[in-house]
C-alpha positions in Angstrom: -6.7 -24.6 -1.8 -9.3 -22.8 -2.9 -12.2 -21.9 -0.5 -11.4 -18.1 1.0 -10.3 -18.6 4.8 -12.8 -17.0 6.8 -13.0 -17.4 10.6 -15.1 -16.8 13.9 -14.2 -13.8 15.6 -13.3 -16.0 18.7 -10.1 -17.4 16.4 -8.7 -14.7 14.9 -6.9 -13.6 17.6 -4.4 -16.9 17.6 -4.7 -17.2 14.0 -1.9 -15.9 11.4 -2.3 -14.3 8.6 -2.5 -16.0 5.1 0.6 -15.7 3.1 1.9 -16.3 0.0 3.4 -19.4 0.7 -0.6 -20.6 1.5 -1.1 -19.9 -2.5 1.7 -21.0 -4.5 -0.1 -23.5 -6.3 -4.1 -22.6 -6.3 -5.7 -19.3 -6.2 -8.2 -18.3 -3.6 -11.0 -18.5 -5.8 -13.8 -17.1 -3.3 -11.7 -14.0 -2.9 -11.1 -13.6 -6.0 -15.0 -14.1 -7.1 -15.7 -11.8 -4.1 -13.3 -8.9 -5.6 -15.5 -8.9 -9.1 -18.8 -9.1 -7.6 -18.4 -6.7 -5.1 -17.0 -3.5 -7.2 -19.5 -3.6 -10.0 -20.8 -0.2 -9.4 -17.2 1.0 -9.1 -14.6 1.9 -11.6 -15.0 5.0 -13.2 -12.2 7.4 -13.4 -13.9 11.0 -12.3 -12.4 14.3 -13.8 -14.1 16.1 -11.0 -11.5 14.2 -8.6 -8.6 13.5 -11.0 -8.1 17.5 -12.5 -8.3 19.7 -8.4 -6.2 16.9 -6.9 -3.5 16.9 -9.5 -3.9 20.7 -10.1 -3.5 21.9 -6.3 -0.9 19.4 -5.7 1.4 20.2 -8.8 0.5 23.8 -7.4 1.7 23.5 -4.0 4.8 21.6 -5.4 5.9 24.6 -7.8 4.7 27.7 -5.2 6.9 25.5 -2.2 9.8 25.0 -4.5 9.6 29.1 -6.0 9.5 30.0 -2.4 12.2 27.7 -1.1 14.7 29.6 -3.7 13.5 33.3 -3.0 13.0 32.8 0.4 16.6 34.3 2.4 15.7 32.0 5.5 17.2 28.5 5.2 14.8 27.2 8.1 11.7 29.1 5.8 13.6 27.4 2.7 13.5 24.0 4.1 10.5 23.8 5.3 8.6 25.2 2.1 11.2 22.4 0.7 9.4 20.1 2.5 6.3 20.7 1.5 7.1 20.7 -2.1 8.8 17.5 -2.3 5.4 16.2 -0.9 3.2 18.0 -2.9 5.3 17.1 -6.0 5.4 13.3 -5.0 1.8 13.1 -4.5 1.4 14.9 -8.3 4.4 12.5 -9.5 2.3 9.4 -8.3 -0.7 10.2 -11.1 1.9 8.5 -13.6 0.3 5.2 -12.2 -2.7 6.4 -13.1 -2.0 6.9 -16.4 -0.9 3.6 -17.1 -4.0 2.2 -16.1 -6.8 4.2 -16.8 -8.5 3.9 -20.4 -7.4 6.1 -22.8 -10.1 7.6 -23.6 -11.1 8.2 -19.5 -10.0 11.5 -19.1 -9.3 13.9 -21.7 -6.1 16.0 -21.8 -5.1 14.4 -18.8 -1.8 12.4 -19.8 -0.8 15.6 -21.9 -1.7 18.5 -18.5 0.2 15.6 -16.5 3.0 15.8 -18.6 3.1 19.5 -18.9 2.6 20.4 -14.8 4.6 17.4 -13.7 6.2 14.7 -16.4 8.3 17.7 -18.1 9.5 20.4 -15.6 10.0 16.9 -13.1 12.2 15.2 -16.2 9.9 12.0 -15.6 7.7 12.1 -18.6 5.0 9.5 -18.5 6.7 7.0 -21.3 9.1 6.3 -18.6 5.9 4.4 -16.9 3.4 3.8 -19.6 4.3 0.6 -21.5 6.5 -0.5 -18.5 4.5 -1.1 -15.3 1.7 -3.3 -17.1 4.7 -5.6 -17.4 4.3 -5.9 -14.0 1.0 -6.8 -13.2 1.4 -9.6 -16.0 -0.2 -12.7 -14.3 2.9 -14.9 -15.9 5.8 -12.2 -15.4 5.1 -10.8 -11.7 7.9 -11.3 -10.0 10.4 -13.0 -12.3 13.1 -12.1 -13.6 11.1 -10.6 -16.9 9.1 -8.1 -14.2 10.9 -4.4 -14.5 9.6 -3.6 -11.3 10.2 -7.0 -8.7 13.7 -7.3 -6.9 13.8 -10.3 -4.2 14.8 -7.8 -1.7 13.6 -9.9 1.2 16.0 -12.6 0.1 19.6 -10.0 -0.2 21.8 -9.3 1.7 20.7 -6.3 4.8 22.7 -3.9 3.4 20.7 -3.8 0.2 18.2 -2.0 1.7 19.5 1.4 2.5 21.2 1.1 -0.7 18.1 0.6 -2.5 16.5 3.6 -0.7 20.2 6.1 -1.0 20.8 5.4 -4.5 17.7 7.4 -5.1 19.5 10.5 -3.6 21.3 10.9 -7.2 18.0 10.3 -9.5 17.5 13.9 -10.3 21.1 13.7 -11.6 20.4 11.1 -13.1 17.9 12.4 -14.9 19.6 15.4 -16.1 22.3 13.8 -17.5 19.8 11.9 -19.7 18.2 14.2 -21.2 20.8 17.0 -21.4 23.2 15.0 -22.7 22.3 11.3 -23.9 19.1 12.2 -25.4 20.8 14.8 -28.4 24.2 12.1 -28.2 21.1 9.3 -29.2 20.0 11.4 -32.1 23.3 11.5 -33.6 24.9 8.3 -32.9 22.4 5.3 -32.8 24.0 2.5 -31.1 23.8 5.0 -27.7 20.0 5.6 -28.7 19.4 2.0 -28.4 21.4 1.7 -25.1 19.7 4.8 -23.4 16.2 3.6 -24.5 16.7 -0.1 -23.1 18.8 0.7 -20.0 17.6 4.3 -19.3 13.8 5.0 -20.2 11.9 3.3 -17.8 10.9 3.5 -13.9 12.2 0.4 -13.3 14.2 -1.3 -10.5 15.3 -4.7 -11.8 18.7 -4.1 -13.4 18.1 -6.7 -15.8 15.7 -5.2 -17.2 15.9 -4.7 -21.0 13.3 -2.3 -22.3 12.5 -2.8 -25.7 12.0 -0.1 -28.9 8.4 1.9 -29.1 6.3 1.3 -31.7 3.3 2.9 -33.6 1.8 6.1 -31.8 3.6 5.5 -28.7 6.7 6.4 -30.8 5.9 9.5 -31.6 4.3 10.2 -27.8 8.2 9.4 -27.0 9.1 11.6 -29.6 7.7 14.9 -27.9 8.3 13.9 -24.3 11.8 13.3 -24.9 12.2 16.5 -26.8 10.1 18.7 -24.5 12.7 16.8 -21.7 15.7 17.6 -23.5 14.5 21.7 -23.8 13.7 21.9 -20.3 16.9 20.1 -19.0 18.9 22.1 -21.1 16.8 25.5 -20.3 17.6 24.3 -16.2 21.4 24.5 -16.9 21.6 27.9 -19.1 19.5 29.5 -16.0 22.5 28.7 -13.9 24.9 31.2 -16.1 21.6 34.1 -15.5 20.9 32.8 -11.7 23.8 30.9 -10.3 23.8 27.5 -9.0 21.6 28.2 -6.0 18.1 27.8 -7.8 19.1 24.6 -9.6 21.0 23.3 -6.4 17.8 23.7 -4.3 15.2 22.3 -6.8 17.5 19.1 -7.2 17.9 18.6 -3.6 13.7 18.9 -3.1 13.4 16.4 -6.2 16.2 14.1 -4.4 13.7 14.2 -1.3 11.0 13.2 -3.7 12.5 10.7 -5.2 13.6 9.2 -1.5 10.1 9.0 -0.5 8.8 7.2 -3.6 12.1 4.8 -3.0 10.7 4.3 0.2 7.1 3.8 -0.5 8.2 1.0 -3.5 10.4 -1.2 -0.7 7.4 -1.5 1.2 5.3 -1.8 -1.9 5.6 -5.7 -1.6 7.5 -8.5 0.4 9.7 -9.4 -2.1 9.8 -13.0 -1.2 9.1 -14.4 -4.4 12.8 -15.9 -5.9 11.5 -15.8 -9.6 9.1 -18.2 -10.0 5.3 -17.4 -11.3 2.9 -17.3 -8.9 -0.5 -17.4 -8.7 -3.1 -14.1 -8.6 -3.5 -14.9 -5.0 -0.1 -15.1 -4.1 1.0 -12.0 -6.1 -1.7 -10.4 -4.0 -0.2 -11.3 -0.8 3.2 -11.0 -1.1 1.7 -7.0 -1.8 1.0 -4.3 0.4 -2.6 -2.5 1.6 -1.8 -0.4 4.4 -5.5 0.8 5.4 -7.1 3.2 7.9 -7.8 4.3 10.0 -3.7 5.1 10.4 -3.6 8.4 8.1 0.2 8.4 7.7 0.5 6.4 4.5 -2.2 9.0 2.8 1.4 11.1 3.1 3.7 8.0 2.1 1.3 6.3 -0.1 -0.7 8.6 -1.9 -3.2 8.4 -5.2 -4.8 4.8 -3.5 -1.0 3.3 -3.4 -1.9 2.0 0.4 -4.1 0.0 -1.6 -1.4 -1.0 -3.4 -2.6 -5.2 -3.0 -5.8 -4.6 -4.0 -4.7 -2.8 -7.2 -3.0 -6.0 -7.6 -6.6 -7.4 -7.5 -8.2 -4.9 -9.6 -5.7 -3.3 -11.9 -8.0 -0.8 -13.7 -9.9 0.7 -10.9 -9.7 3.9 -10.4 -7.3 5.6 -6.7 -10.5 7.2 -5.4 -12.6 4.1 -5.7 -10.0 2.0 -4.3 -11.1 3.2 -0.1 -14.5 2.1 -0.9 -13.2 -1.1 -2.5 -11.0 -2.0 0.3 -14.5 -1.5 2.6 -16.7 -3.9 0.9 -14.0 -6.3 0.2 -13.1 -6.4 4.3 -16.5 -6.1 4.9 -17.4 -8.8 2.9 -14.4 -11.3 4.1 -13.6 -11.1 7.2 -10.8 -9.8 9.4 -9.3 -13.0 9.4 -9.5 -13.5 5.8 -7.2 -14.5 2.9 -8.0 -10.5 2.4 -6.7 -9.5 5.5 -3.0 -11.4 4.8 -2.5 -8.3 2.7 -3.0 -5.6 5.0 -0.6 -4.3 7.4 -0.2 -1.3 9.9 2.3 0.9 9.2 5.8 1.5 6.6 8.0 0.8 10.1 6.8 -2.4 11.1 7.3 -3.2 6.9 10.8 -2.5 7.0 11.4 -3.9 10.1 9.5 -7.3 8.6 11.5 -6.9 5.5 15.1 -6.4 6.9 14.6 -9.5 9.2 13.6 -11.5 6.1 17.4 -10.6 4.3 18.8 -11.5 7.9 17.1 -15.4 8.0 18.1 -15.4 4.1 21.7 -14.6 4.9 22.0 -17.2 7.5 20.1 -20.0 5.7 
């Protein structure tokens, strides 16, 4: 199968969505032709957009989470809580960026990233970079040798809200990692090597096995780990100057955080594939756009991640070329296109899709 399906207006309406299952075995190669020739104009990575975006929202994050703690008012607290935890996930979300833009795009951005967000969030970018190309890998998407696929469509229903709660205890997590693994790893080896391929990447595949840096990257690791380490440890001496209430409040706005991104990853995908490689077009499909003109999943999805199929597509371009991508692409195709078996309306109806999918697993 290879011809893009494209159909009359008059059909669409009785017609279903392509799906993975459509591609196992060929790609849809007119799509595919369609998604190089249309963005040729498209793809550079604009400092103009890249440095406000990522220096109000890292801006609102900090001033929400400085006022959450001064503030007296718990309703005032929690609701400049709330806007942190956004503010800071939208910031948080450049780390896909980084692992995809050229190195040489924008200057001083991985190391302003890092310093604003990566650091004080203790999610330096290593803990992406290196990791998530793994996943776009057109022979290791979705098998067991992807860090970031988990056939969650194919557990058990309960696996779900687990998936999503278990994200409550991250900023722990994270604390404990490098306040105390991270200077434990320096003196004794053997736990270096565990915490670096069990505990150093964004990952959710717990088979993952991530393995040793090497060259420049190494010493990259070097400083993030040891500007992590400072900053964990500086968060837990402010406790005996502050109390516990500061330290309390910025964990539970980073637990929020961390929720949201949990959320936005299970409906990243369908997580339908059970380990075998697929082709480009079914990798695209069993992924997620979630388009306009709903504006909700600019707030769930942010830095192009509604797009997050048609980065599938085209890896390297650039979040605020992705909307105009998605345009031409649709425009291009068709509603009723192998295009369109990507898009969806809304993070509900995706869970809802998803959690009936572990419920025909289970009784299969």
């Amino acid at each position: 199968m290879t011809a893009s399906r494209i159909l009359d207006p008059a059909d669409q309406a009785q017609t279903p969505k392509a799906s993975r299952r459509d591609f196992l075995s060929s790609d849809d190669k007119d799509m595919l032709f369609a998604a190089r020739d249309a963005v040729k104009d498209l793809g550079e990575a604009r400092s103009v957009i890249y440095w406000p975006d990522l220096l109000i929202s890292s801006g609102i994050g900090h001033a929400g989470l400085a006022f959450a703690i001064l503030t007296q008012s718990w309703p005032l607290a929690a609701m400049s809580g709330l806007v942190a935890a956004l503010a800071f996930y939208r910031a948080l979300m450049f780390i896909h960026e980084l692992t995809h833009i050229h190195r040489d795009a924008l200057p001083g951005f991985r190391l302003g990233w890092n310093l604003l967000i990566g650091i004080p969030l203790l999610t330096p970018s290593f803990m992406y970079e290196g990791v998530h190309t793994l996943h776009h890998k057109r022979t290791q998407y979705g098998t067991v040798e992807d860090p970031e696929y988990l056939p969650l469509a194919l557990m058990k229903p309960w696996s779900l809200p687990a998936f999503v709660l278990i994200a409550l205890l991250a900023p722990i997590a994270l604390m404990l990692r490098f306040a105390v693994l991270v200077p434990l790893g320096a003196i004794i080896p053997p736990i270096r090597g565990l915490v670096w391929a069990r505990a150093s990447s964004l990952s959710i595949n717990p088979d993952f096995r991530r393995k040793p840096p090497e060259d420049k990257f190494r010493s990259r690791v070097f400083w993030q780990e040891l500007g992590g380490m400072v900053w964990a440890w500086a968060l837990i001496a402010s406790t005996q100057m502050l109390g516990w209430r500061p330290l309390l409040i910025a964990l539970a706005i980073l637990s929020l955080t961390a929720v949201l991104n949990q959320l936005r990853t299970l409906v990243a995908h369908l997580w339908e594939n059970e380990g075998e490689p697929m082709t480009v077009t079914a990798q695209f499909l069993d992924s997620v756009n979630v388009p306009p003109p709903g504006i909700a999943a600019e707030i769930w999805a942010p830095v192009g991640l509604r797009y997050h199929a048609l980065h599938h597509l085209m890896p390297s371009m650039p979040y605020h070329d992705l909307p105009e991508a998605h345009r031409r692409l649709r425009s291009q195709l068709g509603a009723a296109s192998t295009y369109d078996g990507a898009n969806h309306p809304g993070m509900w109806s995706l869970i809802g899709k998803i959690a009936r999918s572990t419920m025909v697993s289970r009784s299969r």
